[in-house]
C-alpha positions as CSV (number, residue, x, y, z in Angstrom):
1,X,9.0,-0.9,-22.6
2,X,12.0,0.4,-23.5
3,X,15.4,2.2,-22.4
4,X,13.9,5.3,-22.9
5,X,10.7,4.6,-20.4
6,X,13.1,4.0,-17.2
7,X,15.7,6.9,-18.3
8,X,17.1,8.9,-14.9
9,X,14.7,6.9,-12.9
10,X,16.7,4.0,-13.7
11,X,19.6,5.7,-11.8
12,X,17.6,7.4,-9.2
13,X,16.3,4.2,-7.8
14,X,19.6,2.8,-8.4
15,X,21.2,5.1,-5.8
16,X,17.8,4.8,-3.3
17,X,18.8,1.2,-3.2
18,X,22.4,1.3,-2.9
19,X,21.3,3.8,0.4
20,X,18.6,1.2,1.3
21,X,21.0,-1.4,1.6
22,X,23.4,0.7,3.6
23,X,20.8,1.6,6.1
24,X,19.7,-2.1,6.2
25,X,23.3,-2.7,7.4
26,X,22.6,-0.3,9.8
27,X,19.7,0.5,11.8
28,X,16.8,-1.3,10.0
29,X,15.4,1.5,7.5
30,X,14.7,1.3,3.9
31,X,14.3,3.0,0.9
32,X,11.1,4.3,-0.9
33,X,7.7,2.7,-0.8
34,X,6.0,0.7,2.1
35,X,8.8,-0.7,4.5
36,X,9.2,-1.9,7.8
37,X,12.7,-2.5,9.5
38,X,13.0,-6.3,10.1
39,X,13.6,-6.0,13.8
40,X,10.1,-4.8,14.6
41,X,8.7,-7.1,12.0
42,X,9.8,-10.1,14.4
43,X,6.9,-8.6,16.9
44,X,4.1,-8.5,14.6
45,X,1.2,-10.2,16.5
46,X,1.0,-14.2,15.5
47,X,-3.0,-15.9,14.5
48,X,-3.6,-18.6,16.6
49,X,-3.3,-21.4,14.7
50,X,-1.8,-19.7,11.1
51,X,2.1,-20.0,10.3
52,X,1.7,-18.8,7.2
53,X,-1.0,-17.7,4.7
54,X,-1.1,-20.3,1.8
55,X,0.0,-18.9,-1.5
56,X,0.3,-21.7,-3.7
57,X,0.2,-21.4,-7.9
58,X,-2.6,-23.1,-9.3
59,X,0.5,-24.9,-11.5
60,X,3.9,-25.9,-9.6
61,X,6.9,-24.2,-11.2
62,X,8.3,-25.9,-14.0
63,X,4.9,-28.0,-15.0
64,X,3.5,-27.3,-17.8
65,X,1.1,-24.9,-18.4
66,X,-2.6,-25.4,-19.4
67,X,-2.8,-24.9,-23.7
68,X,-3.4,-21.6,-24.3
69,X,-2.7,-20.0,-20.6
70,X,-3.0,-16.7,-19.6
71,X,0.0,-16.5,-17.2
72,X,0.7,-14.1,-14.3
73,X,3.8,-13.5,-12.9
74,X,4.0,-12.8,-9.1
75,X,7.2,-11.3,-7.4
76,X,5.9,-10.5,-3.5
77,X,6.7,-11.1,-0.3
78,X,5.1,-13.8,1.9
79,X,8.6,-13.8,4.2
80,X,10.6,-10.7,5.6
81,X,9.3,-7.5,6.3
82,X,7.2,-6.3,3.0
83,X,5.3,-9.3,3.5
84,X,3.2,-7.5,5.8
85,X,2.1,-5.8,2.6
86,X,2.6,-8.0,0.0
87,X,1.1,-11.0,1.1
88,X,-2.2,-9.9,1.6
89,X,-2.9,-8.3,-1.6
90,X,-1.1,-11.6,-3.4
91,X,-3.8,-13.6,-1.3
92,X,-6.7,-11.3,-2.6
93,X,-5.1,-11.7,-5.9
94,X,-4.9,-15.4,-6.0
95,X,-8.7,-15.7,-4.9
96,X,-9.7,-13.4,-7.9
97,X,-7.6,-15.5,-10.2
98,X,-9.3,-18.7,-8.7
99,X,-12.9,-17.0,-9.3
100,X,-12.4,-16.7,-12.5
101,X,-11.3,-19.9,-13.9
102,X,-14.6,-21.0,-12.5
103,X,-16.4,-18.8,-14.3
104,X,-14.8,-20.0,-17.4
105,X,-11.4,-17.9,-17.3
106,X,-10.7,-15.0,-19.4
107,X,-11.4,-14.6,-23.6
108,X,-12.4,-18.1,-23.1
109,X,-8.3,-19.2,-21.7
110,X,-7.7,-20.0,-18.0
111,X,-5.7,-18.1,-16.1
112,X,-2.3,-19.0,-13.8
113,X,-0.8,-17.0,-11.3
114,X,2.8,-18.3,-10.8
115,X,4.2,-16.6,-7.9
116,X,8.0,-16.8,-6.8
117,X,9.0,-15.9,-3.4
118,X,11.0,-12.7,-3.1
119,X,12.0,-12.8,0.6
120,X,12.3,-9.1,0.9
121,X,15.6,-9.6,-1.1
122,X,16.6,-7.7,-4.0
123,X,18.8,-10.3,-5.8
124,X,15.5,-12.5,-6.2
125,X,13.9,-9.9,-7.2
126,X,16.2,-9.5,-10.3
127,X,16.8,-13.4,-10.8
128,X,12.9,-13.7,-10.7
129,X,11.5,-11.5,-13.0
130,X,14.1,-13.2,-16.0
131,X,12.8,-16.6,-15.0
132,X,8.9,-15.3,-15.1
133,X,10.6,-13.5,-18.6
134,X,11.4,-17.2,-19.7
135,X,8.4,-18.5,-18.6
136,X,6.4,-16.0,-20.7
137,X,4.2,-14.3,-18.5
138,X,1.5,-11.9,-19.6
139,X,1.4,-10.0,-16.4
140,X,3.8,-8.9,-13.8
141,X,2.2,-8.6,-10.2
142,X,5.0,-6.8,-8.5
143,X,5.9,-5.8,-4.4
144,X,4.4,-2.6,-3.0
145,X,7.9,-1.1,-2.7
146,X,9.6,0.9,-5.5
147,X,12.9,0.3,-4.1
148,X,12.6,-3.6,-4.3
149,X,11.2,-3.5,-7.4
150,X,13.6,-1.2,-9.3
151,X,15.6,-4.9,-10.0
152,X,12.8,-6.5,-11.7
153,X,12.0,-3.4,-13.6
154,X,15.1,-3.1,-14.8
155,X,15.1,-6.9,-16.2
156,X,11.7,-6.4,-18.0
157,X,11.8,-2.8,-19.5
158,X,13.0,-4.2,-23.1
159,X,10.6,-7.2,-22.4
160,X,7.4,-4.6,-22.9
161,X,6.2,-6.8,-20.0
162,X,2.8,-5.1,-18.5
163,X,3.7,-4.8,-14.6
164,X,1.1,-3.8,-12.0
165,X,2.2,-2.9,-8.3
166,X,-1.4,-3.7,-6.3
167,X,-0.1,-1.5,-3.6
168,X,2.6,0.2,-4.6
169,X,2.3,3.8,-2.9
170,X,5.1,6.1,-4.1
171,X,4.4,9.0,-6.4
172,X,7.2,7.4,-8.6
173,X,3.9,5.3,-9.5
174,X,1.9,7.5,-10.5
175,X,4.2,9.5,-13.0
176,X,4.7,6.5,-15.3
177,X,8.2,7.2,-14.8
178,X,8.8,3.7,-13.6
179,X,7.8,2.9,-17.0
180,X,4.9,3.1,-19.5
181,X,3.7,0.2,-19.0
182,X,3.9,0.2,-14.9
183,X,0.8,0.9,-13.2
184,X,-0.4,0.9,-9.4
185,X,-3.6,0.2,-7.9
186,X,-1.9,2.1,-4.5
187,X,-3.4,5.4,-3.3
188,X,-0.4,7.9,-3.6
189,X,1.0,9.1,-0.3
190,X,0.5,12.4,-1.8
191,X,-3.3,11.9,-1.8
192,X,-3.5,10.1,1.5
193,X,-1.7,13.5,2.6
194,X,-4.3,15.6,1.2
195,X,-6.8,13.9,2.9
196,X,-6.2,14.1,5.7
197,X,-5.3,17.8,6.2
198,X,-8.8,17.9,4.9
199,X,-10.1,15.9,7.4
200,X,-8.5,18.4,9.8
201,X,-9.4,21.6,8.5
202,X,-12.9,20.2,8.4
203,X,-13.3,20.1,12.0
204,X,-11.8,23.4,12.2
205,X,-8.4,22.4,13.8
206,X,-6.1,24.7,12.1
207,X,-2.7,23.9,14.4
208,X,-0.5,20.7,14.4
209,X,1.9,18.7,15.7
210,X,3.8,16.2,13.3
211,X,5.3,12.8,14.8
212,X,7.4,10.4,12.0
213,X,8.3,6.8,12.4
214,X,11.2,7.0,10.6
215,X,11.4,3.2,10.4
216,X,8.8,3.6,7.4
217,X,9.5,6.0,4.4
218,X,5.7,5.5,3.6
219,X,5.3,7.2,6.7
220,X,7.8,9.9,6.1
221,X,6.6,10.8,2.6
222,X,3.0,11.0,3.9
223,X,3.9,13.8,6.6
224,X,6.2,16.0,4.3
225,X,3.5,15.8,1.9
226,X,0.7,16.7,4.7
227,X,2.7,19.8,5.5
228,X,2.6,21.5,1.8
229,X,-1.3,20.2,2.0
230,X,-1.8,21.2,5.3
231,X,-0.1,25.0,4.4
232,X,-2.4,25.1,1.1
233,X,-5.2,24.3,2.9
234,X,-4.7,27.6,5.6
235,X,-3.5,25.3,8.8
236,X,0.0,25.7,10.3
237,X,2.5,22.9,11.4
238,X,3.8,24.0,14.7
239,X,6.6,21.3,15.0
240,X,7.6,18.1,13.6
241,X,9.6,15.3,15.7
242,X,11.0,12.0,14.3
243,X,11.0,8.9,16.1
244,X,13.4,5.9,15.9
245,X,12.4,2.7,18.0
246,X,16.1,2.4,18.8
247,X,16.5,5.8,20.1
248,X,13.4,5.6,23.2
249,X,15.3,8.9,24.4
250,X,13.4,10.7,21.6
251,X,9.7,10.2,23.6
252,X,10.9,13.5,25.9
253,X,11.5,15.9,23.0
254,X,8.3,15.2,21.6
255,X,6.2,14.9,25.0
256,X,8.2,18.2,25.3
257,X,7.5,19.9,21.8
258,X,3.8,18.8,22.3
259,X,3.6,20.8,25.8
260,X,5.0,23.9,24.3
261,X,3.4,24.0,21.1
262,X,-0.3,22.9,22.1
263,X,-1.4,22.0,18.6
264,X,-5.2,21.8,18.3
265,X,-4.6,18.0,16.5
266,X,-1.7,15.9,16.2
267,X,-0.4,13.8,12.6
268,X,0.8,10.7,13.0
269,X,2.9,9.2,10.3
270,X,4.1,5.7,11.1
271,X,3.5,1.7,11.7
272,X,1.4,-0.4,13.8
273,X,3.9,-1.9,15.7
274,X,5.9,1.7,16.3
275,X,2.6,3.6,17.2
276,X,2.2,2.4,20.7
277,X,5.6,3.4,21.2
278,X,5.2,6.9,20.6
279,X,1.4,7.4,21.0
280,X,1.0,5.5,24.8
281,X,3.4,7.7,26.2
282,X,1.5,11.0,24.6
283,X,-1.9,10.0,25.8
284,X,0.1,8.9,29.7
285,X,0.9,12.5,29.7
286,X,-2.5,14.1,29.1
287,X,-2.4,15.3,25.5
288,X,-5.4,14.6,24.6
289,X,-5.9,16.3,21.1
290,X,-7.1,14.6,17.9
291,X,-4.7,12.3,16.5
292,X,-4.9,11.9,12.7
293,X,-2.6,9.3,10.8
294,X,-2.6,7.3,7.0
295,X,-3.7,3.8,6.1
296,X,-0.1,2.3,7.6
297,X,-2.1,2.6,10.8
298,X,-5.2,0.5,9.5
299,X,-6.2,-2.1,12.0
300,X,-7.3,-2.5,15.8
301,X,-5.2,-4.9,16.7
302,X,-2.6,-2.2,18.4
303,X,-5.5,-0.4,19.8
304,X,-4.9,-2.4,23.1
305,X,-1.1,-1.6,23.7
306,X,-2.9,2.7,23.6
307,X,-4.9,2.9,26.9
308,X,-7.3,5.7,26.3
309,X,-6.3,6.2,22.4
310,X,-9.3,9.0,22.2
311,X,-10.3,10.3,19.5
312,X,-8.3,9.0,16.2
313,X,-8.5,8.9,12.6
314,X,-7.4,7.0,10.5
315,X,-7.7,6.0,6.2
316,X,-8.1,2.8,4.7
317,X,-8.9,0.9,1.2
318,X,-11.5,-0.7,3.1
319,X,-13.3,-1.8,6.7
320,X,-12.6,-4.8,7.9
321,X,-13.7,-4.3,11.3
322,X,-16.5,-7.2,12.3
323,X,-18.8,-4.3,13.9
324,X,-18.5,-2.1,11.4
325,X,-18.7,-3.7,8.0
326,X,-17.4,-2.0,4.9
327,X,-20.9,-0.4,2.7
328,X,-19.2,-1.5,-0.5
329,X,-20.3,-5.6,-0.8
330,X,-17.4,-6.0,-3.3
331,X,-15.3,-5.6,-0.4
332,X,-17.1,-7.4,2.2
333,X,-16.7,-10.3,-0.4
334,X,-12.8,-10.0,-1.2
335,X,-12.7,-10.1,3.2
336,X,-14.8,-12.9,3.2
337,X,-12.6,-14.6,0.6
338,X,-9.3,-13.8,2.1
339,X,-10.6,-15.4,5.5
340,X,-11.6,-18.3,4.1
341,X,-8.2,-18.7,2.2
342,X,-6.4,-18.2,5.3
343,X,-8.7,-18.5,8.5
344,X,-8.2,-15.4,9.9
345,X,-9.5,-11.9,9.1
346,X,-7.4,-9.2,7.2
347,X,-5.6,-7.3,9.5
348,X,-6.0,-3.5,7.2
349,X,-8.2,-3.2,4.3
350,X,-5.0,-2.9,1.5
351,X,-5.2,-6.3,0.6
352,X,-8.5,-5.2,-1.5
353,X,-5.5,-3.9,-4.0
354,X,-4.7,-7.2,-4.8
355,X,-8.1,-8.2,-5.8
356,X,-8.4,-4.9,-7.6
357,X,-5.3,-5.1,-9.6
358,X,-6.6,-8.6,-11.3
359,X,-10.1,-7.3,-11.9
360,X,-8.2,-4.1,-13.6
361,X,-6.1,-6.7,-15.4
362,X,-9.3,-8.6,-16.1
363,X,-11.8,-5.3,-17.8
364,X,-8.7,-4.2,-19.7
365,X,-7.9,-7.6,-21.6
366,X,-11.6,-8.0,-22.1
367,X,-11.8,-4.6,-24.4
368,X,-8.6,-4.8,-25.8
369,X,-9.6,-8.5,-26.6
370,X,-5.9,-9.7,-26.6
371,X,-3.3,-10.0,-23.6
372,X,-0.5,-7.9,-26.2
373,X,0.6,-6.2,-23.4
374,X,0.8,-3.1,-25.6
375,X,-3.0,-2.9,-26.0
376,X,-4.2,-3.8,-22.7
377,X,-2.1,-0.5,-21.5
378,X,-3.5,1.7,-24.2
379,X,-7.0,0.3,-22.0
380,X,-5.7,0.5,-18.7
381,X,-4.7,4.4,-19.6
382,X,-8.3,4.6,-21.0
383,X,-9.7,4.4,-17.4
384,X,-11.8,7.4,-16.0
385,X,-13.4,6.8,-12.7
386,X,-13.3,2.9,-13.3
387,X,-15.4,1.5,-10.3
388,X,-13.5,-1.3,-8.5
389,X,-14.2,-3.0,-4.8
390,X,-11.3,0.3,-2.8
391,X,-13.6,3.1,-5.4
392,X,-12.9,4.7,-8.6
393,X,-9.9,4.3,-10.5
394,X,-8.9,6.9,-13.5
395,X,-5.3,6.2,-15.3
396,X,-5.5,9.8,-17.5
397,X,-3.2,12.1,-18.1
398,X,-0.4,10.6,-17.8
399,X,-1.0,9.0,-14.1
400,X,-0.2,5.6,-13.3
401,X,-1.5,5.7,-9.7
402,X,-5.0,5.9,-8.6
403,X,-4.4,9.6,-7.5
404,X,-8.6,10.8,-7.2
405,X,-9.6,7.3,-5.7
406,X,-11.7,7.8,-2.6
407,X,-10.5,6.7,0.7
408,X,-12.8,5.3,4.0
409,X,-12.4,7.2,7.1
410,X,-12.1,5.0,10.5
411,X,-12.3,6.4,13.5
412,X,-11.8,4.4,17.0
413,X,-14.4,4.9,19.5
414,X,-12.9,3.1,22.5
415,X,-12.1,0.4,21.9
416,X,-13.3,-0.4,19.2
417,X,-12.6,1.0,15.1
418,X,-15.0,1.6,12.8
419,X,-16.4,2.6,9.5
420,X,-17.2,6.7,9.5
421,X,-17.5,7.3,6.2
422,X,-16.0,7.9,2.3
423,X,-13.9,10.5,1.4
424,X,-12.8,11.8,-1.8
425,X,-10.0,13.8,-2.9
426,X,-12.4,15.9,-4.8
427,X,-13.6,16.8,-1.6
428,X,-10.5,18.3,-1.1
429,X,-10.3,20.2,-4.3
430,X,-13.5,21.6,-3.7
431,X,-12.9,23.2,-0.6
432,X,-9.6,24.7,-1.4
């Protein structure tokens, strides 16, 4: 990678830092990508009986390696508040990693996953990425958020170091302009988006109201995208209301907005642990329309704090619900694996990008037959409807990001989730 491949970006994610770090300062939001604010990461909801997931590098830093390792670089999360995101794809990850050195490893060489802890700060994220430079990784796993990972892209892009984001979600992904040799195994926001105005118009519900938890800028990019989708598509967006958990004066507007408008569905855009916030009081005061939201909201283990939640869609990578088990066996496996890694089950199915992002790693290195980071991209950009555990993967033209990878519906049929069905952004096309 050189100057050339970060160009403006380089300064464009420059300035969404310096104005993520300002709004860190001040009320808990982020810049681009995945992101919750640290004070509402302190009431996640606690396993009985886990601390912390155990992420541990087959070899300690600073041993040596194994002759003839393939090494892979880790800069994620497992503390602060992308660790929500990061550390269940890093788990998934380190399980495929294990799984292969007992197979034998990879062109015959065993594999190491080295992962340094980047406690949602962006100094380690900088200081990492040179020591995985002087340790001489092969591959860079890298956080889901573009924001954080701007400083380790910066220190690799005249390394020509192959970095893959398993979850990264941002168009900036997709575009390559993060770099030529940056790739994600996220569904773009802009897909999820598509989706699910489809999802809507499907059912014939051609009026909405938008809600945004503005603690997420997943959330917000997914709902502006939804309304150019939603447009396209024929439906109408009667309103749009933003939420901020430390504003509860904003429920009114909205419960307001929703009585005057009477949408025929509602869009959520948010978090798990903002959602009962804002959705509680909606159902308390009888609107009772579909609610439609992306795979931020993935998981039941909110569906408690929603009394009568109704009727409610949501996306996700993959099903983790007990009752309801995923169709694809790939991804049944990767859950098993995780909770045997860990002893709980995965609380959203993204942590299937982690697992995908190695196997990707894996199937490109095989054909190239080398780990010249070069040629394993020229592969990777080769891909066209790759089939991996979350679906099909294609890197052509010029996309980075899985942009036509299906997606599983979940819908919650009180109170429980479960598996509806697969849908694909082709779907989309198809009826537009």
């Amino acid at each position: 990678m050189n100057r050339g491949d970060m160009g403006l970006t380089r300064h464009k994610l420059t300035a969404l830092v310096a104005v993520a770090v300002l709004l860190f300062a001040g009320c808990g939001l982020f810049g681009s990508g995945t992101v919750i604010s640290p004070e509402l990461e302190a009431t996640a909801p606690q396993q009985v009986g886990v601390n912390s997931t155990p992420v541990s590098p087959v070899i300690p830093d600073g041993a040596p390696l194994p002759d003839n390792a393939i090494l892979i670089g880790a800069l994620m999360a497992t503390r602060g508040f992308l660790s929500t995101y990061d550390e269940p794809a890093l788990v998934a990850a380190q399980n495929r990693v294990d799984a292969l050195n007992t197979d034998g490893g990879l062109l015959g060489r065993p594999l190491v996953l080295r992962h340094i802890e980047s406690h949602t700060e962006l100094s380690v994220m900088k200081n990492g990425a040179e020591q995985l430079l002087l340790d001489g990784i092969d591959l860079l796993l890298v956080t889901c958020d573009a924001v954080y990972a701007q400083p380790a892209l910066e220190e690799l892009q005249d390394s020509g170091t192959l970095v893959i984001s398993p979850c990264g979600t941002d168009d900036a992904w997709t575009t390559g302009e993060l770099g030529e040799r940056v790739f994600s195994l996220g569904t773009p926001v802009s897909t999820e988006a598509s989706m699910l105005a489809d999802l809507m118009i499907e059912r014939g519900l051609d009026t909405s109201v938008v809600v945004i938890d503005q603690t997420s800028t997943e959330a917000m990019a997914v709902c502006e995208a939804f309304q150019q989708s939603f447009d396209k598509q024929g439906g109408r967006v009667l309103s749009l209301f933003r939420y901020q958990p430390t504003d509860p004066g904003l429920i009114a507007p909205i419960l307001a907005g929703l009585a005057l408008a009477n949408p025929e569905a509602i869009v959520f855009c948010g978090t798990r642990l903002v959602a009962p916030e804002v959705l509680a009081p909606i159902r308390q005061a009888g609107h009772d329309q579909p609610i439609f939201a992306n795979s931020s909201m993935d998981g039941d283990y909110w569906l408690g704090r929603v009394p009568q939640i109704g009727d409610f869609t949501m996306l996700s990578y993959g099903s983790v619900y007990a009752d309801s088990a995923d169709p694809n066996p790939q991804v049944r496996q990767v859950l098993d694996s995780y909770f045997a890694t860990t002893g709980h089950r995965a609380n959203d199915g993204r942590l299937i990008t982690g697992h995908d992002a190695i196997e990707a790693y894996v199937r490109a290195v095989t054909r190239a037959g080398t780990t010249n980071p070069a040629a394993v991209a020229a592969e990777l950009r080769q891909f066209h409807k790759e089939g991996f555990a979350a679906g099909s993967v294609s890197f052509g033209l010029g996309r980075h990001a899985p942009v036509d990878r299906p997606m599983r519906v979940i819908v919650v049929e009180e109170p429980f989730a479960r598996f509806d069905r697969i849908i694909s952004l082709n779907d989309v096309e198809g009826r537009q």
